[in-house]
C-alpha positions as CSV (number, residue, x, y, z in Angstrom):
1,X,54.5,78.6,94.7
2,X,52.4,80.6,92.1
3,X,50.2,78.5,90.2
4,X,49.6,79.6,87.2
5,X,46.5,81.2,85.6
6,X,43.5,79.5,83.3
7,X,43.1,81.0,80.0
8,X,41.3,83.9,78.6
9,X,38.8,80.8,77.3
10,X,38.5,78.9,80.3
11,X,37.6,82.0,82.6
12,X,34.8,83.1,79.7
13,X,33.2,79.4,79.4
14,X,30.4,79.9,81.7
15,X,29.0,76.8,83.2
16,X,25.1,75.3,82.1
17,X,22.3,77.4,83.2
18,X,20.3,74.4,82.6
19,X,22.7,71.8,84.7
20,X,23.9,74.4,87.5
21,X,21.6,73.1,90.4
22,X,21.7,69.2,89.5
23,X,23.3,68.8,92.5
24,X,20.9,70.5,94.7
25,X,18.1,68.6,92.6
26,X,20.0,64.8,93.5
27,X,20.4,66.1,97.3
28,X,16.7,66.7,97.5
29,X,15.9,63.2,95.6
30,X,18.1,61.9,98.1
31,X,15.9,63.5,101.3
32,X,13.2,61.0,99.9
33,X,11.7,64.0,97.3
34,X,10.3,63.0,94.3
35,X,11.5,65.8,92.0
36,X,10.1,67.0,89.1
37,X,12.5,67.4,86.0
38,X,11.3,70.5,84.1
39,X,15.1,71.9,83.6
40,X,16.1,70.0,80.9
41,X,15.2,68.6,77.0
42,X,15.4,65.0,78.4
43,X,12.4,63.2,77.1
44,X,11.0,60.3,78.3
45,X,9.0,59.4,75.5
46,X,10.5,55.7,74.3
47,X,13.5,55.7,72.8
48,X,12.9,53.5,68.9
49,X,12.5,49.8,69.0
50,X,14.9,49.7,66.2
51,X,17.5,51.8,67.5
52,X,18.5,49.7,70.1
53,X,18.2,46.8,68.0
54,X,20.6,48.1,66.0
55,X,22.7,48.5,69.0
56,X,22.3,44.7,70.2
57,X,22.8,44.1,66.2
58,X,26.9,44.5,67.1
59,X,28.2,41.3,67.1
60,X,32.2,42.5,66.4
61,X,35.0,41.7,68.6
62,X,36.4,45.1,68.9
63,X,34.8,48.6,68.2
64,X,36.8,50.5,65.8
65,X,37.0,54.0,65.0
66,X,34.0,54.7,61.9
67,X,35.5,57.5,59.2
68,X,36.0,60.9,60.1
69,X,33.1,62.0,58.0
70,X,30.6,59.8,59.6
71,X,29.7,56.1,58.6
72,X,28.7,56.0,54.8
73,X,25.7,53.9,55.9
74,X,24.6,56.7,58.4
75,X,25.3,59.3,55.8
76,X,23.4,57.7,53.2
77,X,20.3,56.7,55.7
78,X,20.1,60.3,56.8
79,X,20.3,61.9,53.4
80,X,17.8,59.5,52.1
81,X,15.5,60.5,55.1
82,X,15.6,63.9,55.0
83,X,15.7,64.1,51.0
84,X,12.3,61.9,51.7
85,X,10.8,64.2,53.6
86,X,12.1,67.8,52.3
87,X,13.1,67.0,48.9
88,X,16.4,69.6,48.9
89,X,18.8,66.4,47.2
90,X,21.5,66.9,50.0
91,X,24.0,64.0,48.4
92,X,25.9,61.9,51.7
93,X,29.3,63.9,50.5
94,X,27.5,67.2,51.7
95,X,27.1,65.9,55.3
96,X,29.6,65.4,58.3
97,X,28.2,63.2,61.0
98,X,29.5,64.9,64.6
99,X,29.2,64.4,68.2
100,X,25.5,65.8,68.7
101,X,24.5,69.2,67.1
102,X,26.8,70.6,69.7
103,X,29.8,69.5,68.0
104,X,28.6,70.7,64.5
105,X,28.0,73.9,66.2
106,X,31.6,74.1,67.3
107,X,33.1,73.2,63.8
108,X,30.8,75.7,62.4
109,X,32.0,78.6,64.5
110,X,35.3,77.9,63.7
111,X,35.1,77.3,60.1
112,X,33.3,80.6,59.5
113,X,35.2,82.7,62.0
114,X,38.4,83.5,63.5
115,X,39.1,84.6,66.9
116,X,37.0,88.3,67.5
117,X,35.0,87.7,64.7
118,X,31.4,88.1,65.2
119,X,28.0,85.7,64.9
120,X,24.8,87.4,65.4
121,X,22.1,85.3,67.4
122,X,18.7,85.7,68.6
123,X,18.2,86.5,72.1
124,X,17.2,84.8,74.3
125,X,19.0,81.9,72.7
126,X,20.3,78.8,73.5
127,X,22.6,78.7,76.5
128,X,25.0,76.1,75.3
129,X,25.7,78.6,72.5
130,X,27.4,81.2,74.7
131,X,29.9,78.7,75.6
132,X,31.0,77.7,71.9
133,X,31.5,81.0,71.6
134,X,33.8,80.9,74.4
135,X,35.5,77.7,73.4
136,X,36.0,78.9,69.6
137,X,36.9,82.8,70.6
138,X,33.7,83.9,68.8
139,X,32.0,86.9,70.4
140,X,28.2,86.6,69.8
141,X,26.5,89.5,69.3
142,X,22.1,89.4,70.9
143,X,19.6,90.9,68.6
144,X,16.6,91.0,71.6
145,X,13.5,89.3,71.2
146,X,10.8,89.9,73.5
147,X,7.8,88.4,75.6
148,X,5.4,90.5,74.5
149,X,5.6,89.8,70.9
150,X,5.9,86.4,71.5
151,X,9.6,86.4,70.7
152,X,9.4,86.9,66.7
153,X,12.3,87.2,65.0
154,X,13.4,91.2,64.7
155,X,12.8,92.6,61.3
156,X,15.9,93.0,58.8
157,X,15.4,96.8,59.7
158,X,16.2,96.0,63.1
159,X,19.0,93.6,62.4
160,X,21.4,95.7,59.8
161,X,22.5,98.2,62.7
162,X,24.2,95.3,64.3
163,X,26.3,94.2,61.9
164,X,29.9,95.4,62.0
165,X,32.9,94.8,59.6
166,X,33.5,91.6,61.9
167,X,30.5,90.4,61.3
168,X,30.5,86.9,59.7
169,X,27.3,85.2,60.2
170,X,24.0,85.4,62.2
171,X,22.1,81.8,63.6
172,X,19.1,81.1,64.2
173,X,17.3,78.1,66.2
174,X,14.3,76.8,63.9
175,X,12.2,76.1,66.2
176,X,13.7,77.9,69.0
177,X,15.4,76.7,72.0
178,X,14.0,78.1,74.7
179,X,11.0,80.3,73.4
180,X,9.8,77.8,70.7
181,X,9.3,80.3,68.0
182,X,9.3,79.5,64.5
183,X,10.6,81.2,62.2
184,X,7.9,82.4,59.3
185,X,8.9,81.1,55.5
186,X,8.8,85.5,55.1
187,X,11.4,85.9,58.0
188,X,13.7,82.9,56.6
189,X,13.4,84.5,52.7
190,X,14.6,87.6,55.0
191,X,17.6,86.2,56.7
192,X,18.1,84.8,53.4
193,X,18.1,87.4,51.3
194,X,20.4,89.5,54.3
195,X,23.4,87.4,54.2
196,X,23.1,86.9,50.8
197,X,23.5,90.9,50.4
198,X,25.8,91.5,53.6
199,X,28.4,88.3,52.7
200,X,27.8,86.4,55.8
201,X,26.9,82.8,56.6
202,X,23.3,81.7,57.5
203,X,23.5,78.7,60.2
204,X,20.4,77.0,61.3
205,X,20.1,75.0,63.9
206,X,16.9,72.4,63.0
207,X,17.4,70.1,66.0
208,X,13.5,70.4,66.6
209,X,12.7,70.7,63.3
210,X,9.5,68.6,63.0
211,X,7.9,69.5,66.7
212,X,6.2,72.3,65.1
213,X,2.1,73.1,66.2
214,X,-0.7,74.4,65.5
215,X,-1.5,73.6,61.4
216,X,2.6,75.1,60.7
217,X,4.3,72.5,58.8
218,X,8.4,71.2,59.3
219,X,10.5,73.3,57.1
220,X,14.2,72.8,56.3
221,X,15.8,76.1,55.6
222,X,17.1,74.7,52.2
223,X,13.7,73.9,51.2
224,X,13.9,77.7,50.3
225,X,17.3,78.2,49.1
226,X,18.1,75.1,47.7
227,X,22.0,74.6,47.6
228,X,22.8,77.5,49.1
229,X,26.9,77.3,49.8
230,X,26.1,80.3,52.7
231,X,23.9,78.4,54.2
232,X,25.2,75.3,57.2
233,X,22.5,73.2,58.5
234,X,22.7,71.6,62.3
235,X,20.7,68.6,62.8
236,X,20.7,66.2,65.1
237,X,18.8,62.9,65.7
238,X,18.8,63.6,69.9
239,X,15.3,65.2,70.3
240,X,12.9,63.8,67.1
241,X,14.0,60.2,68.4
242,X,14.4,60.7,71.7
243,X,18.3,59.8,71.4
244,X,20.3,62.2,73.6
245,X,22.2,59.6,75.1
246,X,23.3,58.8,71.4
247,X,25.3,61.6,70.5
248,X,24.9,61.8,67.1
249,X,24.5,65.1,64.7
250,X,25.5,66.2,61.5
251,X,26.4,69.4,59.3
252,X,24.8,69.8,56.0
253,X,26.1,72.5,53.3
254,X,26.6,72.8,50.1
255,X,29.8,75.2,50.4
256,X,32.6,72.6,49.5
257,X,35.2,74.9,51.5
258,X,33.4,74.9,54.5
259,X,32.9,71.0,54.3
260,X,36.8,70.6,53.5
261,X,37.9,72.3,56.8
262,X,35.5,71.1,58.9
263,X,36.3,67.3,57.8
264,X,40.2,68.8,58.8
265,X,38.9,69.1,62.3
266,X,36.4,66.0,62.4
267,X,40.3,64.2,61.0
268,X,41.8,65.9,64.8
269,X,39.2,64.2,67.1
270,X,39.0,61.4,65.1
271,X,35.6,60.1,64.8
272,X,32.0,60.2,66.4
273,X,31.1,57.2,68.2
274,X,30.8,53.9,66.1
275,X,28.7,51.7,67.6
276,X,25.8,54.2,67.6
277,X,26.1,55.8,64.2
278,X,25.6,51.9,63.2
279,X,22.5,51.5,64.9
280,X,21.0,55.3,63.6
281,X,21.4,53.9,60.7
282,X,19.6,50.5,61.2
283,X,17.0,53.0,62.6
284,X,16.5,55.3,60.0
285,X,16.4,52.7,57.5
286,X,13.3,50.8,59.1
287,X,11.6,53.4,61.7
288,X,8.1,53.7,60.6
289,X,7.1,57.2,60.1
290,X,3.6,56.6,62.6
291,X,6.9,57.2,65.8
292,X,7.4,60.6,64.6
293,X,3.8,61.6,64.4
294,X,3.1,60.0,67.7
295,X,5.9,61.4,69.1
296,X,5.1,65.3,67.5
297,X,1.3,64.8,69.2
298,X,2.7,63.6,72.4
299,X,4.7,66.9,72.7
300,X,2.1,69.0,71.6
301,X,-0.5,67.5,73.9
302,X,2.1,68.3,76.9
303,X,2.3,72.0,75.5
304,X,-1.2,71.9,75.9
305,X,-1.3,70.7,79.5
306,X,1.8,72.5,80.5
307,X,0.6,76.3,78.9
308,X,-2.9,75.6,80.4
309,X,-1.3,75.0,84.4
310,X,1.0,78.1,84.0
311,X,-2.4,80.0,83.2
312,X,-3.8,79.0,86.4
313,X,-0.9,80.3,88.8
314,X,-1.5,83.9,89.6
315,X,1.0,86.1,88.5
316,X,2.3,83.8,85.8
317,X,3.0,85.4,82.3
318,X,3.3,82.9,79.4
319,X,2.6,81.9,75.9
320,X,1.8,78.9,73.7
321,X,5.3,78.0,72.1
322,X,4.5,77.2,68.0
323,X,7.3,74.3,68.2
324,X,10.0,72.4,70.5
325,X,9.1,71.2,73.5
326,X,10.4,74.5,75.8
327,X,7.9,77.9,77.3
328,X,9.9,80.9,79.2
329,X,7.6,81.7,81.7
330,X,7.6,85.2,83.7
331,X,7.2,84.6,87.8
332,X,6.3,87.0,90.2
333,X,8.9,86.3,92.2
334,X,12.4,88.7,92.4
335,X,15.2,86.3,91.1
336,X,14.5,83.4,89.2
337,X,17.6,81.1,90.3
338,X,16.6,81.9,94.1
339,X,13.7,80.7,93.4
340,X,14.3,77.6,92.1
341,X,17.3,77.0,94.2
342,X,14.2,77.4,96.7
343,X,12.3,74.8,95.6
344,X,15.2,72.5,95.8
345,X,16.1,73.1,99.4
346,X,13.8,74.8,101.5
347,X,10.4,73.8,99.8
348,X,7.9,70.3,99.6
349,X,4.7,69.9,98.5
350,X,3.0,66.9,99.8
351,X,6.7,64.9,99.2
352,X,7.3,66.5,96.1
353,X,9.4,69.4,94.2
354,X,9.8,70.7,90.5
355,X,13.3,71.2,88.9
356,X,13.1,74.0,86.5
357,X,15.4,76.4,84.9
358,X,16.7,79.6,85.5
359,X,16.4,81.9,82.6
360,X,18.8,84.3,82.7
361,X,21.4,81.9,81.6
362,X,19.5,82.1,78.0
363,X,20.0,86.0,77.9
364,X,23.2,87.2,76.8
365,X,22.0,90.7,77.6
366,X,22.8,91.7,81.3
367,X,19.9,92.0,84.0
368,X,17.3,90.3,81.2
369,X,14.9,87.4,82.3
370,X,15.9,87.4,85.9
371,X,12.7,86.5,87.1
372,X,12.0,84.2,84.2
373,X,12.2,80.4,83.8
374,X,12.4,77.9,81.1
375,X,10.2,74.7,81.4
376,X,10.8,71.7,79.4
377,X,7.8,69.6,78.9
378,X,9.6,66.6,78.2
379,X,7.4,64.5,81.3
380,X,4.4,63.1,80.2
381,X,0.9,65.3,80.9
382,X,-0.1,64.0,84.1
383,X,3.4,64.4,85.5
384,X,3.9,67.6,83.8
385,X,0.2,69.0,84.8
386,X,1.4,68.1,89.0
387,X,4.9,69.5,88.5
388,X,3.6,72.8,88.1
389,X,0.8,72.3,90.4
390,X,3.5,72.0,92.8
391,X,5.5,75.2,91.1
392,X,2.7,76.9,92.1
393,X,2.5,75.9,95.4
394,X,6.2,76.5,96.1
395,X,5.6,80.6,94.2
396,X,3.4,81.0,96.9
397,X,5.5,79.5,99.5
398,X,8.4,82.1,98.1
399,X,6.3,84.7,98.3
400,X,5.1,84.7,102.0
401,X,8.7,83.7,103.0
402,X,10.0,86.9,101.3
């Protein structure tokens, strides 16, 4: 009996550089190893206090579906935050609370495009991107960025010969997931001023928005072109509040259109998960703004520790990331995900092994970053300082075994 074929989508949706060897990282847990997470924005920095009082807060006898929009509670909590801290006056009508940033990502690919239409991104990029393309139909189109310089943005010189008649917007990550670049307030008048000129949308993605470093201050991209209606902002409360578990995002925008159809789809799945938005809420209304600031110098401390250990394995190439909590780091080694399927089941360090993840699963380019990882320094310093001890150990182990 024939069976028939997946679609076009399904065969295009390419599965999570950054989740691909979990299993091989629980098998060696289960050997005894203790394994060192590096792969993934997982942070273990305490989740808030008030959060999960919020959470024990829910005393109802049965969990009901919130609005589509979001609850007004959440919305109104969240604007009053961010209009706090940023002063652009986004009203709670402007915002759609979603399932994580991912989910506003989705809506905001299919709101802007349709099927073949084009986004133009930054590469590398985020992985998780490449398959929302796929899901939506969307073909993204890389602009490369390199190691060398640090992966800066390209300049609009460098950008215009990439758009094409189905061109319909171009994203950015600000900061950037995985290079931790940010984005100058020059090269965000730029982009600006681009889509403005070209007819496109401008969709930012501020998930790590206040984990920037070294004297650069948090900048929301409406800050600079206040109600904007080509502008879509993707935010989520998953990495600031160490809330990934939580699920909870929002789009931000001023275009009434774009707001209109992407309620229409929030209306087809229903709503985002009730009980949580209900404790954000209780959050953001009484979080003190000291968790923020210890949580920004926590991360930047583990930049620190984590930029200063790649610097001591020879071979390494690196850079000090201005924001996030993610470095790409060049190995001498031949193929990154050999490697690091390596470390997972051929290699131990005094009882121990370090998870990372493979880079060329952030490259939409082709035979790009293959020797090239992305660590997370989500652990805190003394754990992240021996898990890349203990990289280093396994590079050399690689090395001679090759």
């Amino acid at each position: 009996m024939k069976i028939p074929d997946l679609s076009h989508r399904a065969r295009k949706t390419p599965p999570s550089p950054i989740r691909r060897l979990a299993g091989l990282a629980n098998e060696a847990a289960g050997r005894g190893l203790k394994v060192h997470r590096l792969n993934i924005g997982q942070p273990d920095v305490p989740s808030p206090r008030e959060f999960l009082d919020g959470v024990a807060s829910y005393h109802e006898k049965v969990v009901a579906y919130e609005a589509s929009q979001g609850s007004q509670h959440l919305l109104e909590s969240w604007s009053r935050s961010i209009n706090a801290d940023y002063g652009i006056g986004i009203a709670p009508e402007q915002m759609l609370i979603t399932v994580g940033a991912s989910e506003a990502l989705i809506f905001a690919f299919m709101v802007c495009c349709d099927p073949g239409d084009e986004i133009l991104i930054f590469d590398p990029t985020y992985a998780n991107y490449i398959g929302f393309s796929a899901i939506s139909g969307v073909r993204l189109v890389p602009l490369p960025c390199s190691l060398e310089e640090n992966f800066a943005l390209p300049t609009r010189e460098q950008i215009e010969p990439y758009i094409s008649p189905y061109t319909r917007a171009v994203l950015l990550c600000n900061p950037n997931n995985p290079t931790g670049t940010v984005a100058t307030d020059d090269e965000l008048r730029m982009l600006i001023e681009l889509v403005r000129e070209r007819d496109l949308f401008l969709i930012v993605d501020e998930t790590y928005r206040e984990f920037v470093y070294d004297g650069l201050k948090p900048r929301c991209i409406f800050e600079l072109a206040p109600q904007d209606p080509r502008i879509i902002v993707v935010d989520s409360l998953s990495k600031r509040f160490s809330l990934c578990g939580a699920r909870i995002g929002c789009m931000m925008t001023w275009h009434r259109e774009v707001r209109q159809a992407a309620f229409h789809i929030a209306q087809a799945r229903l709503a985002a998960p009730s009980i949580d938005q209900i404790a954000a809420a209780e959050m953001l209304d009484r979080i003190a703004p000291d968790y923020l600031k210890a949580a920004h110098d926590e991360y930047r401390s583990r930049r620190d520790v984590a930029v200063a250990a790649l610097s001591r394995i020879p071979g390494v190439r690196s850079y000090a990331p201005q924001g996030g909590f993610y470095v790409l780091a060049q190995l001498p080694v031949d193929d990154a995900e050999s490697f690091a399927s390596f470390m997972l089941t051929e290699f131990d360090h005094q009882g121990a092994t370090t998870f990372v993840a493979p880079a060329a699963g952030f490259y939409m380019r082709p035979n790009v970053g293959k020797s090239t990882i992305r660590i997370a320094f989500v652990l805190n310093r003394d754990d992240t300082e021996e898990a890349i001890r203990v990289l280093g150990e396994g590079i050399k182990a690689y090395q001679e075994r090759n």
